[in-house]
N, C-alpha and C positions, 0 to 999 in steps of 0.2 A: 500233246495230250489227246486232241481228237484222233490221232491219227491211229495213237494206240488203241483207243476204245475202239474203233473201225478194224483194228484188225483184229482187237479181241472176237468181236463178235462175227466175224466172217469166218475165220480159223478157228478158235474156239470152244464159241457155244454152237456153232448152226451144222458144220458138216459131217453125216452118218457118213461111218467111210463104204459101207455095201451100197446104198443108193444117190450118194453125192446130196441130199435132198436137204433144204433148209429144215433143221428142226426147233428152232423158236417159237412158233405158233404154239408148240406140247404143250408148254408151261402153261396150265390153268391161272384162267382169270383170277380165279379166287387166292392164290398167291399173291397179285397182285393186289388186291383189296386189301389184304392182309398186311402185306409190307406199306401201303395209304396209311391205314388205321397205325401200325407201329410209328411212321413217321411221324402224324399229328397229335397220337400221345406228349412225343416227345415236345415237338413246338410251344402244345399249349401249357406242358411243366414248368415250375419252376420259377415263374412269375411272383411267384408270394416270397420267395428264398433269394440269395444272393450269390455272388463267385463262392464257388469250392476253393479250398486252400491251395490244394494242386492247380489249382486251372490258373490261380494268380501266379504261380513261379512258375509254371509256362508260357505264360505269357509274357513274362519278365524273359525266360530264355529266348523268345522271339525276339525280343531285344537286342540280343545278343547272339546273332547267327554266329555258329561254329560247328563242327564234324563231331561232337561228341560235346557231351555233361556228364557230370558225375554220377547221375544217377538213373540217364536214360541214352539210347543214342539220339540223332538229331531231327528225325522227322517229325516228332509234335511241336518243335519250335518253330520249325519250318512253315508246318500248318497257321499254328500261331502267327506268322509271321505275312501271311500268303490271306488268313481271315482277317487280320486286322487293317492289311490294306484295302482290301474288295468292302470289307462289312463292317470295320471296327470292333472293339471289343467291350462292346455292350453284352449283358446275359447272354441274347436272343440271340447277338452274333457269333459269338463263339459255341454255342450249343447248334450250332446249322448242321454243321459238318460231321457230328456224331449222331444226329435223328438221322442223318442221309444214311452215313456206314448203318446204324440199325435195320433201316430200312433194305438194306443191298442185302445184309446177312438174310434177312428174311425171304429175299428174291434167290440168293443160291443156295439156299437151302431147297426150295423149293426145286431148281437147276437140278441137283442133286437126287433129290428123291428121282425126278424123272431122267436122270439118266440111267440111275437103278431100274430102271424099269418099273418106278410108280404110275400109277394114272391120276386121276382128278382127286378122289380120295388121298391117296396116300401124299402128295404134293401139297394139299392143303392143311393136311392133318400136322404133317412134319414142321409148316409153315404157322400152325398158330403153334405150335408145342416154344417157339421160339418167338414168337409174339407175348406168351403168356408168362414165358420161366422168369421168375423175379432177378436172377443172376443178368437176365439180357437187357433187361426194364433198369437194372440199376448202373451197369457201364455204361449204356447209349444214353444217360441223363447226362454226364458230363466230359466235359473236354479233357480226354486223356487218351494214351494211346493203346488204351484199355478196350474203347469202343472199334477202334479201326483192327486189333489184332486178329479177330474170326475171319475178317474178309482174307488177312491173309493165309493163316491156318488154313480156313475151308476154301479158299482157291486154289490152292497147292493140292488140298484132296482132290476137289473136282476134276484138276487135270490128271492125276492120277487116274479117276475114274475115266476118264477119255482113252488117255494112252491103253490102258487094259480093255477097253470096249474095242478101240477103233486100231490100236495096232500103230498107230502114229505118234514115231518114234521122238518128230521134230516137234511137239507139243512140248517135250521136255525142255526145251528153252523159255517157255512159257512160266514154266515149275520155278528154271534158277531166277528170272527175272521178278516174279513174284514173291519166291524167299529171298533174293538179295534187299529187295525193299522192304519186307518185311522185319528184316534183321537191323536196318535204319529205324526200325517202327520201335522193336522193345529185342532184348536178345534173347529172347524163351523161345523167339523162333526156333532156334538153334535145339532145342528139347521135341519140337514135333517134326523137324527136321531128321536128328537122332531115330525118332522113332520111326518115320518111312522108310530109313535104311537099314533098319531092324527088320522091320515088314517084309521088303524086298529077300535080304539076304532067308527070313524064316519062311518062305514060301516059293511057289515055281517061279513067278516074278522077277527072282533073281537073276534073270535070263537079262533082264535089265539095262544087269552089268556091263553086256557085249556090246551094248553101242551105244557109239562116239558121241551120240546127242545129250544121254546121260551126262557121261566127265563133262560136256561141253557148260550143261548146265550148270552143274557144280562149279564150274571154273567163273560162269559168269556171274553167279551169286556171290561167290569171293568177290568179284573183282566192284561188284555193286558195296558190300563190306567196307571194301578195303579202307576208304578213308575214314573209317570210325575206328576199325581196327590199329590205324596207325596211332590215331588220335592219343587212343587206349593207351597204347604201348607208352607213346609219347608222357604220357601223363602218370604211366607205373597201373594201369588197370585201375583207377578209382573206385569202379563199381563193385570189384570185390571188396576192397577196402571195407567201401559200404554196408554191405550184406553182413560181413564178418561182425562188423560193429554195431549191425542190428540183431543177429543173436550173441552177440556178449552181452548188449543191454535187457534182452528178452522182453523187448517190446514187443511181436508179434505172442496172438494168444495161443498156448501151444493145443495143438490137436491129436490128440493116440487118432491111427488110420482107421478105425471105426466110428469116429467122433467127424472124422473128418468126411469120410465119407455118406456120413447123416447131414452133412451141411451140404455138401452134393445132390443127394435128393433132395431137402428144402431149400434151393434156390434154383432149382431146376422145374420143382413146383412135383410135390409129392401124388400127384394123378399122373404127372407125365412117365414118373418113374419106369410104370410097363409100355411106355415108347421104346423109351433110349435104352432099355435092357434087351428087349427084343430088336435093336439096332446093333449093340453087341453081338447079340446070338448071330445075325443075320451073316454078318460080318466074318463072324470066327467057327461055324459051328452049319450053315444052313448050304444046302444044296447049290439054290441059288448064288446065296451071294460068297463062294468059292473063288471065282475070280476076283474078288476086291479083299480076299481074305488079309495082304497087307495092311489092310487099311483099322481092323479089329487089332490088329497088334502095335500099328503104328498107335492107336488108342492108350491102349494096355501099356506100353513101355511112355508114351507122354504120363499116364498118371502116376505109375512107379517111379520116375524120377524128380519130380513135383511132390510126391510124397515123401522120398528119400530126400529131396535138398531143402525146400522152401515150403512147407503145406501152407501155403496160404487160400483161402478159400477160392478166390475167383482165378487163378493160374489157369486150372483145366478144361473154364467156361468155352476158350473158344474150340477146342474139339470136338462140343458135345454135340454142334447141327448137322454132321455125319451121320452120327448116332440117331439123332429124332428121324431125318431125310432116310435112314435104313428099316428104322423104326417103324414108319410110317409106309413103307412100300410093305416089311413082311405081316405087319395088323392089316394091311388090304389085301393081301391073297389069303389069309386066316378067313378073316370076313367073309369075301367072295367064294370062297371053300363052302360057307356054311349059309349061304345066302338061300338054299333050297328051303331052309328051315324058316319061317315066317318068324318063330319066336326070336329067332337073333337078329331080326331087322333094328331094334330099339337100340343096339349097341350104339351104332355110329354116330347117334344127335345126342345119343343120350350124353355119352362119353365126350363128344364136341361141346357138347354146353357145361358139364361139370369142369373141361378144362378152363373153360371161357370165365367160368364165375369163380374157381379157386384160382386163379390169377388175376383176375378183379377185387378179390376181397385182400391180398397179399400185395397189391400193385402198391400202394398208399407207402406201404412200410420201404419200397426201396426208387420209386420217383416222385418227386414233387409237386402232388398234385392236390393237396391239399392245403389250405393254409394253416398255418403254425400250430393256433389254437385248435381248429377241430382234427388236425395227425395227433396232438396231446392225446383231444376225449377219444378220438376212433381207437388208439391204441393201450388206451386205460380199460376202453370197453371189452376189446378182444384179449387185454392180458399178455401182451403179445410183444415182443421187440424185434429187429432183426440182430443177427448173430454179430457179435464182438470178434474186431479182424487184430485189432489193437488191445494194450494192456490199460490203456489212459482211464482216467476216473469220467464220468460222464456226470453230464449234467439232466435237464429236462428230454432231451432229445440225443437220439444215435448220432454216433461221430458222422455217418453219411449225412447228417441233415444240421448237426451240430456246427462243422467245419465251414458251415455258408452263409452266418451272420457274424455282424460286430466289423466287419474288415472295413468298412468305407468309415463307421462312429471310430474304430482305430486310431485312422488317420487324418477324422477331424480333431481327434484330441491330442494327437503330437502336433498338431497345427496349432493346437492353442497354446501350446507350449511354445514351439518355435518362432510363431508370428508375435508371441510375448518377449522376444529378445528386442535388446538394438538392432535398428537396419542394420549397422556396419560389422555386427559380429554376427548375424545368420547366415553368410557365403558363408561364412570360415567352419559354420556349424554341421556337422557329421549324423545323419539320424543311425541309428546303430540297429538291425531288428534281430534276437534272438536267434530267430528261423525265416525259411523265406517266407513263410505266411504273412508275419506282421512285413518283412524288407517288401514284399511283393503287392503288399495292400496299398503301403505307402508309393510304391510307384504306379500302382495304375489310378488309388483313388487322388495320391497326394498334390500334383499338377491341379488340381480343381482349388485346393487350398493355399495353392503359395508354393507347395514342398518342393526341394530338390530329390531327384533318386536315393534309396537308401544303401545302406551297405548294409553287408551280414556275412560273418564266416561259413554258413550253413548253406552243406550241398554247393553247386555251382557258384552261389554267391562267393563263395571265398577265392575262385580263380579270378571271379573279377576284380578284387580286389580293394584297399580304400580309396584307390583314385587319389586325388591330390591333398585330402584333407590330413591334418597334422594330429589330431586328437587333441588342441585346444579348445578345443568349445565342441560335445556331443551329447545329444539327447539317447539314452537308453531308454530301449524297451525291456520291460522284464526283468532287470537285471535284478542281483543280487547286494542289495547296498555293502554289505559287508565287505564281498570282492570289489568293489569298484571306488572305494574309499585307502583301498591298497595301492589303486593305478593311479588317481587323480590326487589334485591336489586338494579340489572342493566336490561335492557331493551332497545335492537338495533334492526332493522330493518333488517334484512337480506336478506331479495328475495323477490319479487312478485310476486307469478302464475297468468297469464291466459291463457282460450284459447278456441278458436274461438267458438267452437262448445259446451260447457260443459254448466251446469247450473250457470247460475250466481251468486247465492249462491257460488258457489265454484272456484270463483274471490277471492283469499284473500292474504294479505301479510303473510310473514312466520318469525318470530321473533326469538331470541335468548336470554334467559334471564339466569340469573344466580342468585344463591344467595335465593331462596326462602324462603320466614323469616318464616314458619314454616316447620316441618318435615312432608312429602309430604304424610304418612302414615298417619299420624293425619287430615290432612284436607283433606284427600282423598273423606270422603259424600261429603263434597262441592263441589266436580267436577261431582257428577252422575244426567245424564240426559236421561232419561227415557222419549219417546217421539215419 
């Protein structure tokens, strides 16, 4: 690992290829204070709030190292796997490693403006435009591989930007090493990957094509791939599966592309908006930035295919610190253009503080930095929710803040159930959870109460399968008495969770059944839910 970082930064970031000269000193300080400040946001969140529902069945697949899941490939289990032995998996510790990725986004962002040919201005400017946008404030709050996906997005641009500055052709093994791991990270790689080679072939760039270091990289990012790839295969593609069976059920809330692209500007933070338009412009249309003109299309083709397959809102977040970092270089030669004019001195603090305060007043709605009760009154006062990614019915609180209570009271209440049995029939006893939310509450809180690991057909849980248990003796979550009075021979009511703050979905009684009239290995397909 260090040795990489060592070469990152000796190869990489520092060599101008006309003067050999270290160029890391460029980077304004105040990038740096910027990506501080994003970090300790982060650290000090979330302390009032509990695990995200995703961050519990990640951490469950760190459990369970393997080249692929169903529903992601293998690098956040990995992490999971790699945090929970260094720091454990406390809130605090699993949230390190997304305030850090927050913080790195905000440092090559900043990278980027100045290799554009930004100065102090434009690198800082670009730099809080992604300290402030609520889309960055709400990945880098939790452990997903949500948070890490910009570093790799915008370090494949950055190098991009290199190769076309410096002419150095062998930085492209930089590119496939960077998207091979990235493509371990989430597979959307594969969509702004698409779109650089859009980029390339729609511009002079193309010239690209002629050497070996290109294919070489491409080869080496496949070969980074490959064992998820196989994985996949191995497994018949799960992840489409998935995807299919989340627009059959039209869980995601649907968006027409002008609906969607309003969700774009407000999480991007609607002041920022004439950044990252004029980082567009810069890109596909400005004098200057003609030689990175790849990189506006590589843009352009990542959101039209994000709109044509999945519009989910946060998908094209991490393309957008090109744009701020282009953004942010062409509003400083604007400025300094007009800088003769005393009247337009006011723009720059004025516009730096209006972005600073409308992403302070917006912050609250998508990191946790409030406690429970006063996000209620602060968002009662402002009228105000953040946008619905999901179809689910809500309760007091948005599903981002909703999905992080109730999980640890969960599985002291299947504890009271199970530690209510005899000694001798709780091994034999099966906790069963709906989804991996409850299967993954009970495994990281349920060890504190007695529990064993639970089982769940949902997502990855169902490769793992029910382990040794026979379906004589299990406690259901959720279930539906009617269907479970079908499989068992007996069937009692045992507890009822709720609680105040949690998603309403995950209101449910907790059952006891025994006696399951087939062998739990044999109807085991009929419980996998993939969704």
């Amino acid at each position: 690992m260090f040795i990489c970082v060592h070469l990152w930064f000796h190869y990489v970031l520092p060599l101008d290829a006309m003067t050999n000269k270290c160029l890391t000193p460029g980077l304004a300080m105040v990038v740096v204070w910027i990506a501080a400040i994003k970090m300790a946001v982060h650290f000090y969140a979330g302390h009032h709030y509990g695990h995200f529902v995703d961050e519990l069945y990640y951490l469950a697949c760190g459990r369970h190292l393997a080249w692929g899941y169903v529903d992601q490939p293998p690098l956040i289990a990995l992490a999971a796997a790699v945090t929970r032995v260094l720091f454990g998996e406390s809130l605090k510790a699993i949230r390190f490693l997304p305030a850090v990725a927050g913080g790195a986004t905000v440092l090559l962002t900043g990278l980027m403006a100045r290799e554009l040919g930004g100065g102090r201005f434009a690198q800082g400017f670009a730099a809080l435009a992604v300290l402030v946008a609520p889309g960055f404030l709400a990945i880098d709050s939790l452990f997903s591989m949500n948070a890490f996906e910009p570093l790799f997005w915008m370090g494949c641009a950055y190098i991009v930007m290199r190769i076309v500055r410096t002419g150095n052709q062998k930085l492209w093994l930089w590119f496939g090493l960077l998207a091979g791991i990235g493509l371990e990270n989430k597979h959307s790689m594969l969509i702004f990957g698409c779109g650089i080679v859009v980029g390339l072939l729609a511009t002079p760039e193309r010239r690209q094509f002629r050497s070996p270091w290109l294919w070489i990289a491409g080869l080496l990012a496949l070969l980074i791939f490959l064992p998820n790839l196989l994985w996949n295969v191995q497994h018949h593609f799960p992840f489409l599966e998935v995807q299919a069976n989340i627009r059959r059920a039209h869980r995601d809330v649907a968006l027409a592309p002008l609906a969607f692209l309003g969700q774009e500007i407000l999480t991007m933070l609607p002041v920022a908006l004439p950044v990252w338009l004029a980082g567009l412009w810069y890109f596909l249309f400005s004098e200057k930035g003609k030689p990175f003109r790849l990189l506006g299309w590589a843009w352009l083709v990542t959101m039209a295919v994000i709109m044509i397959l999945n519009p989910r809102v946060y998908y094209p977040w991490p393309a957008f610190p090109m744009l701020f970092a282009a953004g942010g270089v062409l509003w400083e030669s604007w400025l300094v253009a007009r800088s003769a004019a005393p009247r337009m001195q006011w723009i720059k603090p004025a516009w730096v503080t209006l972005m600073a305060l409308a992403g302070a007043i917006l912050a609250p709605f998508v990191v946790p930095v409030l406690p429970v009760e006063t996000y209620i009154r602060y968002s009662q006062a402002l009228g105000f929710q953040p946008p619905k990614i999901e179809t689910h019915k809500l309760g007091p609180l948005p599903q981002l803040y909703a999905d992080q209570f109730g999980w640890e009271e969960m599985a002291a209440a299947v504890a009271k159930v199970y530690n209510g049995l005899p000694p001798e029939v709780r091994p034999k006893t099966a906790i069963f959870g709906q989804n991996y939310g409850q299967a993954g509450a009970v495994d990281l809180f349920g060890p504190k109460y007695g529990l064993p690991k639970a089982i769940s057909g949902h997502q990855t849980y169902f490769l793992w399968g029910p382990r040794d248990y026979t379906g004589e003796s299990v406690i259901v979550m959720a279930g539906r008495q009617e269907d479970l009075v079908s499989r068992f021979a007996t069937v009692e009511k045992a507890a009822h969770f709720e609680h105040p703050y949690s998603m309403p979905y995950e209101h449910f009684d907790i059952f006891y059944c025994r006696g399951l009239k087939w062998p739990l290995r044999e109807i085991w397909p009929q419980v996998k839910n993939w969704d």
